[in-house]
C-alpha positions in Angstrom: 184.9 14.5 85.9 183.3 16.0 82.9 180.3 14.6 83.9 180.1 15.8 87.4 181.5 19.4 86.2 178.4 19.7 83.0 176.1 18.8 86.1 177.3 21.4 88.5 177.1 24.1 85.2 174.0 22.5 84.4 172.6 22.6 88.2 174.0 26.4 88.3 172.6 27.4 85.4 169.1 25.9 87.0 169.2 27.1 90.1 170.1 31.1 89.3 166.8 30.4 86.9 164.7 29.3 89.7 166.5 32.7 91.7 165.3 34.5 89.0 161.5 33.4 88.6 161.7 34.1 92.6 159.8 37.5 92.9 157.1 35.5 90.5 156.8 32.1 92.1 157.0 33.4 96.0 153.9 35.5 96.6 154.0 35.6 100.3 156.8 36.0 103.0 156.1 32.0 103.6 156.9 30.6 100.3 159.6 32.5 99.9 161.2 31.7 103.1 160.2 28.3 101.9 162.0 28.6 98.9 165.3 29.5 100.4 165.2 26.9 102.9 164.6 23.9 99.9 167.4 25.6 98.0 169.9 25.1 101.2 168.8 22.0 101.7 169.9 21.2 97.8 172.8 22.5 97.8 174.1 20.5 100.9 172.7 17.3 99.8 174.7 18.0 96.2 177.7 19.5 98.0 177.6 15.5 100.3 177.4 13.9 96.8 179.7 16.0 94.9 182.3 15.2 97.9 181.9 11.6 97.9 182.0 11.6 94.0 185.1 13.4 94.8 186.5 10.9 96.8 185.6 8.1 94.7 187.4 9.8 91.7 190.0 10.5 94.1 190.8 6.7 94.4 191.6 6.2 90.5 193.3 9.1 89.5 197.1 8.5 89.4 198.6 12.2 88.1 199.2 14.6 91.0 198.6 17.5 88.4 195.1 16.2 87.8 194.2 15.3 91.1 195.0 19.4 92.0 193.1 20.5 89.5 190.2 18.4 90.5 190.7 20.0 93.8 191.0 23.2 92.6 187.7 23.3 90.1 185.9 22.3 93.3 187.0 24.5 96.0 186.1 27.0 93.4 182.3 25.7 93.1 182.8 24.9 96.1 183.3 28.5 97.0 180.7 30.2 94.8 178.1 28.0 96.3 179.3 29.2 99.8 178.9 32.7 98.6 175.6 32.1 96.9 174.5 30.5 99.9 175.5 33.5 102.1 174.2 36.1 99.7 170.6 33.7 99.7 170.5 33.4 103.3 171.2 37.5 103.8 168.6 38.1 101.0 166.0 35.5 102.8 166.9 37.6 106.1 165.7 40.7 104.9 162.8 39.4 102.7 161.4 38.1 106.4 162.0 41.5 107.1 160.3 43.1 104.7 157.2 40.9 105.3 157.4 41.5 108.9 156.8 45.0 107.9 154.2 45.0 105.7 152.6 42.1 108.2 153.1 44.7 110.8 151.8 48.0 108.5 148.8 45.4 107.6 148.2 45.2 111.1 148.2 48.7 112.0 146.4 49.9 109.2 143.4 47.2 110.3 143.7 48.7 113.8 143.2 51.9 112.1 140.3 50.9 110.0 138.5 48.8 112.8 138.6 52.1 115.1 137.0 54.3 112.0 134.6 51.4 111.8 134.0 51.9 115.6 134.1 56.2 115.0 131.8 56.0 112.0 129.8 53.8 113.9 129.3 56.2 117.3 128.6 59.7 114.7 126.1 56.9 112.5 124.4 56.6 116.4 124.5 60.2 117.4 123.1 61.3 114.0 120.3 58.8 114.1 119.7 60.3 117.8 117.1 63.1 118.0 118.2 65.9 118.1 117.7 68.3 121.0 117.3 71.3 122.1 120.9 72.5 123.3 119.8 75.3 126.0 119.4 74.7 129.8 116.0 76.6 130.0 112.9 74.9 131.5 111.7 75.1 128.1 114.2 73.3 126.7 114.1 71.0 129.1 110.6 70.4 128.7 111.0 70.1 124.8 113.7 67.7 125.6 110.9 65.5 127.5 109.2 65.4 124.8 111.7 64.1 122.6 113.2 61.4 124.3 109.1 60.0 125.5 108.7 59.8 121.5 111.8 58.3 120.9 111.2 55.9 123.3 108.3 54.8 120.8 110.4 54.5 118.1 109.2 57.9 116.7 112.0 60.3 115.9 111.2 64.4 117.0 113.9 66.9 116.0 114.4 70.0 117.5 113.6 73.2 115.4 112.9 76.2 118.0 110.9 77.2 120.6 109.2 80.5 119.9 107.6 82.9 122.7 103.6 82.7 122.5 101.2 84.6 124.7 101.1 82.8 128.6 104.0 80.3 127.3 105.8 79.2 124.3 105.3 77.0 121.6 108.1 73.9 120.6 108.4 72.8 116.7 110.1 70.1 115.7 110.7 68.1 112.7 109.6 64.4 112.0 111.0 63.5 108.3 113.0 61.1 109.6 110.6 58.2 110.4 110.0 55.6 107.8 106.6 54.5 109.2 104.5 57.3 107.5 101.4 55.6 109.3 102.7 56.6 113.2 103.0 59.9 111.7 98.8 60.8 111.9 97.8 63.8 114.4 95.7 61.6 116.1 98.3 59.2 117.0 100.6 62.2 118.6 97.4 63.8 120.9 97.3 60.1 122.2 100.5 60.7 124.0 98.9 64.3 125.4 97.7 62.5 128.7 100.8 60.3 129.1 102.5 59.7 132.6 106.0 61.2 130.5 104.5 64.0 129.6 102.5 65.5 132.7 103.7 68.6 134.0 105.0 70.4 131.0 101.8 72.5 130.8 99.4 74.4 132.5 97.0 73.7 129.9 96.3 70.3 127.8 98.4 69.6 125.1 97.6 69.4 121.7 100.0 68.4 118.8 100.0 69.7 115.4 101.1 67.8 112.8 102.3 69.6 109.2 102.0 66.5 106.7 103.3 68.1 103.8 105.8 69.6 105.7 106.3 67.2 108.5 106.5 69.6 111.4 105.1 68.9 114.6 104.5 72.4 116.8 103.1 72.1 120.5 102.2 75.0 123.2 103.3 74.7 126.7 101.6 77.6 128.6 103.0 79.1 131.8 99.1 80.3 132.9 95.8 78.1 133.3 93.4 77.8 130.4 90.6 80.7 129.9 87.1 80.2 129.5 85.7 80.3 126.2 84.9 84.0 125.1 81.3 82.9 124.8 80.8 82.2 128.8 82.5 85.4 129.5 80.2 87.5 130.5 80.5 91.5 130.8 80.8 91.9 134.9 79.9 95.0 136.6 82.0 97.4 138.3 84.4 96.0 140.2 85.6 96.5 143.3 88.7 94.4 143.7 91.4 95.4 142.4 94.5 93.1 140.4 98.0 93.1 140.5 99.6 93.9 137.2 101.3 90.4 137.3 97.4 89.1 137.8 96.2 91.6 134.8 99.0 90.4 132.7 97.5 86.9 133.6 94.3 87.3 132.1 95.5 88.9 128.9 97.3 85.9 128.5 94.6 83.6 129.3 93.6 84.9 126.0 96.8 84.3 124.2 97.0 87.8 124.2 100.4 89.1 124.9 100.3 91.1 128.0 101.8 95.1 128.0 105.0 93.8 129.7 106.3 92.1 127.3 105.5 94.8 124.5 109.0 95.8 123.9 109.9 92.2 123.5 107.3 91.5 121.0 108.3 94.4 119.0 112.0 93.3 119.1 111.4 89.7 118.1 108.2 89.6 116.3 107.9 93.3 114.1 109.9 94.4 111.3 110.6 98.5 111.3 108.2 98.5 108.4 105.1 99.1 110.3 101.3 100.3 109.3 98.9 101.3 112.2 95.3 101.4 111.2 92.3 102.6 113.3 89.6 105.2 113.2 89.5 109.2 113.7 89.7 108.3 117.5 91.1 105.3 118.0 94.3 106.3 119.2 96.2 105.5 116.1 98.9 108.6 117.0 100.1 107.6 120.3 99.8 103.8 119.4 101.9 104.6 116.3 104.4 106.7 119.2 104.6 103.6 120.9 106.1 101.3 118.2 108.3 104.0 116.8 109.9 104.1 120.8 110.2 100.4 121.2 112.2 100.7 117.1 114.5 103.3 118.0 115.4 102.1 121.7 115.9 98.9 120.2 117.5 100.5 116.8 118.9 103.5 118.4 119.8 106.5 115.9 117.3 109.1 114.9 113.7 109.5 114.9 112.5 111.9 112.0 108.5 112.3 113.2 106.5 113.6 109.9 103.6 115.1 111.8 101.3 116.8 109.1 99.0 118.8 111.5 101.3 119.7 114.8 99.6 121.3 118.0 96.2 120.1 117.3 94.6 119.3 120.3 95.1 115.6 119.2 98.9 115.8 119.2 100.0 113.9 122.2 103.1 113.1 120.5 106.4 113.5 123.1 108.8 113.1 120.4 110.4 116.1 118.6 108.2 116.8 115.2 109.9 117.8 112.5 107.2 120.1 110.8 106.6 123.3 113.1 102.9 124.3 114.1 101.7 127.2 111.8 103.3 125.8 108.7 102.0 124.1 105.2 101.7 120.6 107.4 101.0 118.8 104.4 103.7 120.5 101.9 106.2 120.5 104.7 105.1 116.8 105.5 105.3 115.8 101.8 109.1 117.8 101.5 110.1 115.5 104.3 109.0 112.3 102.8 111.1 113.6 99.6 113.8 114.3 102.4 113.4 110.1 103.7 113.4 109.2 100.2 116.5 110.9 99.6 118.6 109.4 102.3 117.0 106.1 101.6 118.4 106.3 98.1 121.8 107.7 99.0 122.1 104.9 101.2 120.9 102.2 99.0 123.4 103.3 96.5 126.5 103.7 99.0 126.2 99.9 100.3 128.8 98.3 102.2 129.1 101.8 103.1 125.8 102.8 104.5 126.3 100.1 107.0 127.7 101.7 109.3 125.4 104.9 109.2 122.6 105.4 112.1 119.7 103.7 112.1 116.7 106.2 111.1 113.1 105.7 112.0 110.7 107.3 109.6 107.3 108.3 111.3 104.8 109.3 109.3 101.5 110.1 111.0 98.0 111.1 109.1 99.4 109.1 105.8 96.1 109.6 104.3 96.1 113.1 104.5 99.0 113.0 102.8 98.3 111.0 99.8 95.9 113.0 98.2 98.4 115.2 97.6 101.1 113.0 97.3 101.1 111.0 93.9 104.6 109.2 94.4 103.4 108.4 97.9 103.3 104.7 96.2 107.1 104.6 94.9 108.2 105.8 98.1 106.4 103.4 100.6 107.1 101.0 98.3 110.7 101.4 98.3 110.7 101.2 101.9 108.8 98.4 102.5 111.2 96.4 99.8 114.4 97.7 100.4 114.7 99.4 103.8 116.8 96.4 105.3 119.6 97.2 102.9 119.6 100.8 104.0 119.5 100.7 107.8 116.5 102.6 108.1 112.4 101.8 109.3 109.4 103.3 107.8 106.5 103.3 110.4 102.8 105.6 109.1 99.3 105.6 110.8 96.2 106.2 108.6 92.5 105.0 109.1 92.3 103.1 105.8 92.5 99.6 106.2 92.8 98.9 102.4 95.2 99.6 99.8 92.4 101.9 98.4 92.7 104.1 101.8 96.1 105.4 101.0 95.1 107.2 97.7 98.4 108.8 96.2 99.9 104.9 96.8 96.7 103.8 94.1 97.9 105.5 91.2 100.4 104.5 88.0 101.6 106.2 85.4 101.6 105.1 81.9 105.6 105.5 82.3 105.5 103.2 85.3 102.5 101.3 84.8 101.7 99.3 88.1 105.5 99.6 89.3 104.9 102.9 91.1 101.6 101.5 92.7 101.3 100.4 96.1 100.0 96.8 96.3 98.3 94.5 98.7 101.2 92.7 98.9 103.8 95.2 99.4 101.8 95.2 103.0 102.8 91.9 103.4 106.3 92.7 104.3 105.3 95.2 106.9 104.4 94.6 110.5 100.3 96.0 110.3 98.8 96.8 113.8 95.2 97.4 113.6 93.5 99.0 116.7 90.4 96.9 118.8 87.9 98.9 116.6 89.5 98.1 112.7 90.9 94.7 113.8 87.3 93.1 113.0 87.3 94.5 109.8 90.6 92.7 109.2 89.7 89.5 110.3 86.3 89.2 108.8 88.2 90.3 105.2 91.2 88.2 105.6 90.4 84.9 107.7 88.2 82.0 107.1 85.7 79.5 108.9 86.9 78.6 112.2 90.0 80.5 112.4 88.0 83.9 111.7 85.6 82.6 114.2 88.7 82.0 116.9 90.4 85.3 116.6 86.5 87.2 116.6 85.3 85.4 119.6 89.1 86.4 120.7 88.8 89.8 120.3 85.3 90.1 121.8 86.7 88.1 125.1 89.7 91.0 125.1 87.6 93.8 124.7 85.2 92.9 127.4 88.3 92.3 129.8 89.6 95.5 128.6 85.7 96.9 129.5 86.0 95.5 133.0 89.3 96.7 133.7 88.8 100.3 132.4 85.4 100.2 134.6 86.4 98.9 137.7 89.7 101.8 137.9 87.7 104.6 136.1 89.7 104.6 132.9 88.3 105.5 129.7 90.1 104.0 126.3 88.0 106.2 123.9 86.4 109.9 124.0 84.2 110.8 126.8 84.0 114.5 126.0 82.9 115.3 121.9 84.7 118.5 122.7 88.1 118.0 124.6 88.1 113.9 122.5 90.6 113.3 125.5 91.4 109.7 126.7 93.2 108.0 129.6 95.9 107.6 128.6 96.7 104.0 130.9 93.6 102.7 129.8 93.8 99.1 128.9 93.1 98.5 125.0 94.4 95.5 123.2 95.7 95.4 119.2 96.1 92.9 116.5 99.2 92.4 115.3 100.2 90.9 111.3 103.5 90.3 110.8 105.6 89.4 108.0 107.5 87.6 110.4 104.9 85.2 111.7 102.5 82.8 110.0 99.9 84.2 111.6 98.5 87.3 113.3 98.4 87.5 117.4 96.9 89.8 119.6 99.2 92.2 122.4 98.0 94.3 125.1 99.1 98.0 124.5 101.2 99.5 127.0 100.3 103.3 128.5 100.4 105.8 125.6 103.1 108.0 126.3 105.0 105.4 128.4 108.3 106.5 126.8 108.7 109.6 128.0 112.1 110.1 129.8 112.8 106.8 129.0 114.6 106.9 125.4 118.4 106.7 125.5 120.8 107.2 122.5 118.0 108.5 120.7 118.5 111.7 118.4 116.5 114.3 116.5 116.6 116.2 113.3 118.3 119.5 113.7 115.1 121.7 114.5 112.9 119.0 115.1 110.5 120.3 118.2 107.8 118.9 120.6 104.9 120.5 118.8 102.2 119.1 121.2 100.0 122.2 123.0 101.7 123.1 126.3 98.3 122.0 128.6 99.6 118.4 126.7 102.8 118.8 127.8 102.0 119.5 130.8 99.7 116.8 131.4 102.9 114.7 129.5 105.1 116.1 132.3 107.1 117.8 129.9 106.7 121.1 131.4 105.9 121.7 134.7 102.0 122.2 135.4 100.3 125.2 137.6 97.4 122.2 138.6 99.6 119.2 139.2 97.2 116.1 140.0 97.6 115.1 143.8 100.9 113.0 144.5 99.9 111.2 147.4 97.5 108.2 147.7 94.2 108.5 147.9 93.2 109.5 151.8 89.3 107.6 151.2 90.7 104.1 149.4 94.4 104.3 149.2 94.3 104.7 145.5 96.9 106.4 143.6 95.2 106.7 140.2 93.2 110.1 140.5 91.4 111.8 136.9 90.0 115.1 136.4 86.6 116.7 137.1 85.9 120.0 135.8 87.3 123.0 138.1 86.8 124.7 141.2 85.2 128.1 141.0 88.8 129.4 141.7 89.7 127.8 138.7 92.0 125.4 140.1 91.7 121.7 138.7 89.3 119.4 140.3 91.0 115.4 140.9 89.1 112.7 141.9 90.0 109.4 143.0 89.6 106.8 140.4 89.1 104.3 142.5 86.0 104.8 145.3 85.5 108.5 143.0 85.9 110.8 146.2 87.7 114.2 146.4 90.7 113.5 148.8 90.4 115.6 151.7 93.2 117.6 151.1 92.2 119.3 148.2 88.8 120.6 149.5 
């Protein structure tokens, strides 16, 4: 009995070992259900021999009292094993458990992964897509044509913007995202120009431009046929047909001139409220320089403060309030004024956030040259404007007939407190909107552009002015000075501009709209306490700002149907004298 009992102890003492070493030997739920399995099995095959040892001993043991105690020492093992075996089975129960759940968590947590896989895998494919334009325009749609042809080819064309352009628009894109540098030659984009894919989208050829260093691709789609070259258009005689303004606006375009129609629109999307109009003693420089200063402020709203340094001349045309009365120091007053901008321009750069909610105010300066020679710190103040005037809600907008730096003479000079940072620059011009008339836009181009693209915008210019020419002929209209005396003009005459923007990479030509055009038209506009119209009543008159004692005939024309009529001299009762535009006959009711 010793024996046996030293080899249960000895077994025990073994098997809570092994129990122990468990967590280290098991390291999945299937050796350790494994394990518990083996040590059942032991136990009943040493329980079987530890019975029939029992039994054996059973048969030579004489004493009762030994015999029980036998008994007893092995119910006890007996016992304990039972409640080992219990406690083993329970533990192997919830071990299955446990890996059940992290068999279960495993499996979940794979779904999860594999559907990231498939997620990352869809926003991998939609980022590698082109990217399109997101409108529902025809434009868009069109630019959208183009990008999924090239992608078709295994070139990849990203949508940047489509901008407006005179008779269409032009689409740029971006093309960085192509590893074949060698596909990415001009020449292999204008092969796809006469692709089936791509027909339709213009009414004139395409032609790709390729930025290399940048890699930006631009394209124009235009809404109107292609023009003839400016050297096969010839100067026509007086014409007798007569256009539709939608068919005028048409051959501006043709030009990739922007047509009058869409002046307000340029100026909104293309101009900054810094502008500079240039042009000559006559070239209209005043009412041009009325025009843009509208267009601001109905866009803008808030006040208009007009600096007019010599009110009711016979050249002031201006309907807008002045703020320097006729009779007065024009060029004191104007240069008090300017002191006045300069002022409110300060306060407000100083008082930001605050000065953000203040009223837009439109400086207008006209006759800026005038000004400057007596003017020296005409140079700190333009130059404050044109660097700083975003911050301060306000627009800064002069007409002068120099086109150089050197024109505007006060803005030339430094001090030898300042040195050069009192002196207007070049390139404080370059964040201005410049306008130059028909007549100083040569001298621009000639100065500023080079080989073919000086020789494009001049053959440009000379196309617009003879359209201009035959226009003006054929209705009678007059864009400069018949008379050296009265230096009057018609006013609807058809006169084109070029325009240099700050916010354009280059300069673009825009047919002028009538001067005065604005008149009645100008809604939550204000004034200047005192400010006045200064321009001689026979211009206000002719403005219809005062009612006139010769009113030109209302009705159409009773020769040619014409309702454009212009003045010829008087009749002996000193009435004025209208003639038809048009056929140049004197309607019938007014002999």
């Amino acid at each position: 009995w010793k024996h046996y009992r030293d080899s249960l102890i000895a077994y025990d003492g073994n098997l809570r070992e092994r129990i122990a070493r468990m967590s280290e030997d098991c390291e999945s739920h299937d050796e350790a259900y494994g394990f518990f399995l083996r040590l059942l099995e032991e136990l009943t095959v040493n329980y079987c021999k530890l019975s029939s040892n029992i039994k054996d001993l059973e048969l030579v043991t004489v004493h009762e009292g030994e015999k029980q105690a036998i008994y007893s020492e092995f119910e006890s093992f007996r016992s304990n094993y039972v409640t080992e075996a219990s406690g083993w089975v329970e533990q192997s129960d919830k071990v299955a458990v446990g890996f059940d759940f992290i068999e279960q968590s495993f499996k979940n947590e794979l779904a999860s992964l594999q559907q990231r896989i498939v997620d990352a895998e869809q926003l991998i494919e939609a980022l590698q897509a082109p990217r399109k334009f997101k409108g529902e325009t025809s434009v868009d749609k069109a630019g959208n044509r183009i990008i999924e042809h090239f992608a078709s080819t295994g070139v990849i064309v990203d949508a940047i913007e489509s901008v407006k352009i005179p008779g269409g628009f032009q689409l740029r894109f971006k093309v960085d995202r192509n590893p074949d540098a060698t596909r990415l030659a001009e020449s292999e984009f204008d092969k796809h120009c006469e692709h089936m894919g791509l027909w339709g989208l213009s009414q004139r050829p395409l032609d790709f431009n390729l930025d290399t260093r940048n890699f930006l691709l631009s394209v124009n789609l235009y809404t109107v046929p292609d023009s003839k070259q400016a050297s096969d258009l010839k100067r026509s005689s007086v014409k007798t047909e007569r256009f539709t303004p939608e068919q005028i606006a048409e051959r501006f375009q043709q030009l990739d001139c922007y047509s009058a129609a869409e002046f307000e629109e340029v100026v909104r999307s293309k101009f900054v409220p810094r502008v500079r109009v240039v042009a000559g003693s006559t070239g209209g420089k005043s009412p041009l320089l009325e025009l843009i200063a509208c267009a601001i402020a109905q866009i803008h709203k808030g006040e208009i403060w007009l600096i007019n340094p010599i009110p009711g001349s016979p050249k002031d045309w201006f309907h807008v309030p002045g703020v320097i009365p006729p009779g007065s120091d024009g060029i004191q007053a104007a240069i008090t004024w300017l002191g006045k901008a300069h002022n409110e321009f300060t306060t407000r750069r100083n008082d930001l956030p605050g000065s953000a909610s203040k009223p837009f105010v439109t400086v207008v300066v006209d006759e800026i040259n005038a000004i400057a020679r007596d003017f020296p710190d005409l140079g700190t103040v333009m130059k404050d404007f044109y660097q700083l005037s975003d911050h301060t809600r306000m627009g800064f907008l002069t007409a002068g007939q120099g086109g150089n730096v050197s024109g505007v003479s006060g803005g030339s000079k430094s001090s030898s407190k300042t040195g050069n940072a009192g002196k207007l620059m070049e390139e404080d011009f370059q964040n201005a909107t410049q306008v130059f008339t028909a007549a100083a836009a040569k001298t621009w181009i000639e100065k500023h552009l080079k080989g073919s693209q000086m020789n494009t915008f001049l053959d440009r210019l000379v196309a617009l002015n003879q359209l201009c020419a035959e226009l003006n002929q054929a209705e009678g209209k007059s864009a400069y000075p018949t008379d050296p005396i009265i230096k009057k003009v018609s006013p609807d005459a058809y006169r084109v501009a070029l325009v240099v923007s700050s916010r354009e990479t280059e300069p673009f030509f825009i047919q002028l709209p009538p001067y005065s055009s604005y008149v009645g038209q100008l809604e939550e506009v204000e004034y200047p306490e005192g400010a006045i119209v200064t321009a001689p009543i026979a211009n206000q008159q002719a403005l219809g700002l005062l009612a006139s004692s010769d009113p030109r005939p209302q009705s159409a024309c009773t020769n040619c149907g014409s309702a454009n009529f212009r003045r010829k001299g008087t009749y002996k009762t000193g009435k004025a004298k209208y003639v038809c535009s048009q056929c140049g006959r004197v309607p019938s009711t007014l002999d």
